[in-house]
C-alpha positions in Angstrom: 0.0 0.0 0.0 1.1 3.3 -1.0 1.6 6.6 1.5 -0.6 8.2 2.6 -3.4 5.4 3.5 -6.9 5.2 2.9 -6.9 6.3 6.8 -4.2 8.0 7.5 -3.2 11.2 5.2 0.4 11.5 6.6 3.6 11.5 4.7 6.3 9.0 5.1 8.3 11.2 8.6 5.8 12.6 10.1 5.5 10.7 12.5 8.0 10.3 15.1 9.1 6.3 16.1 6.7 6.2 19.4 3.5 7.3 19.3 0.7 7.6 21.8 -2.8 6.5 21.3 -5.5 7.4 22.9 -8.8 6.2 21.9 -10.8 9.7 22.3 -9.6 12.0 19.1 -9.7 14.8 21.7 -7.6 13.3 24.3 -4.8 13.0 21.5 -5.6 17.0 21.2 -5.4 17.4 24.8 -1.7 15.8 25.0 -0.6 17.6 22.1 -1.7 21.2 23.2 -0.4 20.5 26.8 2.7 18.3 26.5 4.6 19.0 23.3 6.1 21.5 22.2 5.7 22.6 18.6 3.3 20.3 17.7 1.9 19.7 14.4 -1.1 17.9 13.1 -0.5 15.4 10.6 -3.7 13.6 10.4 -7.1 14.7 10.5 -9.0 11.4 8.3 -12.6 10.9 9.9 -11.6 13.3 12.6 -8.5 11.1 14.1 -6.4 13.7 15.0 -2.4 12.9 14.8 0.1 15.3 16.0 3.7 15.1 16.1 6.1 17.7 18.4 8.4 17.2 20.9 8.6 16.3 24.5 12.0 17.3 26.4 13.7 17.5 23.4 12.8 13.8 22.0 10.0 13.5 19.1 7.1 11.9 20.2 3.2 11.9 18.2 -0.2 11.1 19.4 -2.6 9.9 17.6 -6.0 8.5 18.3 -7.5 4.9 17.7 -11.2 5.3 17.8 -12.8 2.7 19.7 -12.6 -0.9 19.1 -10.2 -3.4 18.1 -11.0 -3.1 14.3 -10.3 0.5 14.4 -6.8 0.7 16.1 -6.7 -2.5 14.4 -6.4 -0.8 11.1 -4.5 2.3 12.6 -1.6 0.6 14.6 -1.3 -1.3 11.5 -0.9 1.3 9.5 1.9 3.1 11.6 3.3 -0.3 12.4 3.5 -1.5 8.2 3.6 1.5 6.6 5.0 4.5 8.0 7.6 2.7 10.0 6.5 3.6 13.7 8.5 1.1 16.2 6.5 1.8 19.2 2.7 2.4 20.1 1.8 2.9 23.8 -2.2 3.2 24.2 -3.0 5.2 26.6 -6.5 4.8 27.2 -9.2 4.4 29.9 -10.8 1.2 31.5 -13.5 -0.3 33.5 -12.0 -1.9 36.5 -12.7 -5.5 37.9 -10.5 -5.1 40.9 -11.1 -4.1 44.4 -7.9 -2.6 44.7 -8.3 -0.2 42.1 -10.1 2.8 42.3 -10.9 5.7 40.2 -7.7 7.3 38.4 -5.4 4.0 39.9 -3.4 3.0 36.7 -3.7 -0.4 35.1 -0.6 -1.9 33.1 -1.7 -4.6 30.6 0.9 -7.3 31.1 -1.9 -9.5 28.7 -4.8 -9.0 26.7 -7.2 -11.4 26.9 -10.3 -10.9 24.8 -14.1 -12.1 23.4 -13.4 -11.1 20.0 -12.0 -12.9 16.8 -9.2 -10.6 16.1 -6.2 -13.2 16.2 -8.2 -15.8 14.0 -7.0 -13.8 10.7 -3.2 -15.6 11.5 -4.5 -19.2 10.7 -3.0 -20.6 13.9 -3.0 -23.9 15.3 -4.1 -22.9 18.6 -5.0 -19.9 20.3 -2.6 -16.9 20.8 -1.9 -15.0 23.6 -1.5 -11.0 23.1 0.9 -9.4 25.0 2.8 -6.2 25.9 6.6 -5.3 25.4 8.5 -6.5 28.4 10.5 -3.7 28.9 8.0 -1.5 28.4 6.0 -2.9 31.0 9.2 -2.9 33.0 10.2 0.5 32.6 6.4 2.0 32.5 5.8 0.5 36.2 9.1 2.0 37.5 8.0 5.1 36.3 4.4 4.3 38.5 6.2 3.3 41.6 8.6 6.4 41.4 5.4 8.8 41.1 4.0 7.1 44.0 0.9 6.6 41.5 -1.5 3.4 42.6 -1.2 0.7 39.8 -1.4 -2.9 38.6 0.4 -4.9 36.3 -1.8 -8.1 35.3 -4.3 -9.3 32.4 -6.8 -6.7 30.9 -10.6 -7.7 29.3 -10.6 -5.9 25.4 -14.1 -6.8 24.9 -15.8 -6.2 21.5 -19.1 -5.9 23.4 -19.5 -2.5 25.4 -23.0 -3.5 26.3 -22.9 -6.8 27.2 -25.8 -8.7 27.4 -24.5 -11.2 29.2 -23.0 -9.1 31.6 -20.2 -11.4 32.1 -17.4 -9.4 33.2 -16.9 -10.2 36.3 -17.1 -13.7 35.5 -13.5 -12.8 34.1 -12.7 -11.0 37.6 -12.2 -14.5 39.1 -9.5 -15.4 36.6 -7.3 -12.3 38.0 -8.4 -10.1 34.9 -8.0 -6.8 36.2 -10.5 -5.2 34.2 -12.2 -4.2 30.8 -11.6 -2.1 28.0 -11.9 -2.6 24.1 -8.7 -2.4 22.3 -5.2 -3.7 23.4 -5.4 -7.4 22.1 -5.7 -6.2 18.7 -2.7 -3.5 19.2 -0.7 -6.1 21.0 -1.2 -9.0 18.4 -0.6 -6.1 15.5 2.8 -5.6 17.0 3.7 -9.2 17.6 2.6 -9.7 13.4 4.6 -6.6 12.6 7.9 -7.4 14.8 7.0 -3.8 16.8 6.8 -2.9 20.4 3.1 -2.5 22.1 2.2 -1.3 25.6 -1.5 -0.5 27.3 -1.9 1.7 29.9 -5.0 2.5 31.0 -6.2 4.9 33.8 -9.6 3.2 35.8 -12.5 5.3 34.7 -15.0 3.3 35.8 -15.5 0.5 38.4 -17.5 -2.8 38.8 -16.6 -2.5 42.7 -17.3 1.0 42.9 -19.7 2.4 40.3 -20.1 6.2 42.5 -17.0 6.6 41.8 -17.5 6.3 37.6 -15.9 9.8 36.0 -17.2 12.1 33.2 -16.5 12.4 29.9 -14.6 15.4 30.0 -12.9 14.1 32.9 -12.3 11.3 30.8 -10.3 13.7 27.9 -8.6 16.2 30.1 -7.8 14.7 33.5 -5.6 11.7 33.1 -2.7 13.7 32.7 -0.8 10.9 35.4 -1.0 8.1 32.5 -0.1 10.8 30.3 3.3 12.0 31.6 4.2 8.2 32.4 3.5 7.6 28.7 5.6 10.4 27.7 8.3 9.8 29.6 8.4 5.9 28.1 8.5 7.5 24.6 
């Protein structure tokens, strides 16, 4: 496939070797306008915003992913095959299984477990198991522990389902799954296929345990900046 892509209108530099993804369009605005400097947009397709700038003097872009594994399925593979990104950290938002984790507590997906059919496409004899960079995870819970930030490092649900009508995510609770959200086993298993490094971090934004303690929207785009600068700081 020839640059740019049917989704991505970039040309072949833009974009910097890490980039950030949120899912929410305006979040990647939010981290662009407030963490880089000099940024620059270099997609706007359908509304995905992509920027690239800098952050303490090392090149960094943010992009978002839309929701769902067949839309950052199509975007991290896109950066990953095409315009030669190396590194994707998703930095998105989750609904936590965990009694442990509250409200703005940080989840690091070790694994990706999911209910979708993503993987099938690789024709294997078996069934695959997405996971994160090592030293990512590594490096991205050192970061958490020397912010004194409240985190996990474990299995995460990406669900193709956001109403479920089988309401059966805490049946995953009680394999250790620390939660639910909807895209890092297609991110993770794009970076496996492509030879590229993945990570998911994912600030709680809503909770099984504790539902009063569910955020906003806005709150949602704008007030995760914790995940944010650890993010940044990996890239």
């Amino acid at each position: 496939m020839s640059v740019p892509t049917p989704h991505i209108s970039a040309n072949i530099g833009d974009f910097a070797d890490t980039v950030l993804m949120p899912g929410d369009p305006l979040r990647a605005k939010f981290i662009a306008e407030h963490f880089l400097d000099n940024p620059v947009c270099v997609n706007n397709v359908r509304g995905v915003n992509g920027y690239t700038g800098t952050y303490r003097g090392k090149r960094v872009s943010v992009m978002a992913s839309g929701m769902g594994q067949p839309s950052i399925g199509i975007y991290s593979y896109e950066l990953y095959n095409f315009y030669g990104v190396k590194t994707i950290i998703r930095v998105g938002s989750c609904g936590s299984f965990d009694k442990d984790l509250h409200a703005r507590d940080i989840i690091i997906a070790m694994g990706a477990c999911t209910n979708g059919n993503y993987a099938s496409q690789y024709r294997l004899p078996g069934t695959f198991c997405p996971i994160a960079d090592f030293d990512l995870v590594k490096r991205a819970a050192e970061l958490c522990e020397r912010e004194g930030v409240n985190f996990k490092v474990g299995n995460i649900l990406s669900s193709d389902t956001f109403y479920d009508d089988s309401n059966s995510g805490m049946e995953w609770a009680k394999m250790g799954v620390l939660g639910v959200e909807m895209e890092s086993a297609a991110l993770y298993c794009n970076a496996a296929r492509a030879g590229k490094k993945a990570l998911c971090i994912c600030t709680v934004s809503d909770s099984f345990v504790y539902p009063e303690e569910n955020t906003t929207a806005e709150e949602r785009e704008t007030s995760f900046t914790t995940m944010m600068k650890i993010a940044l700081e990996l890239a």
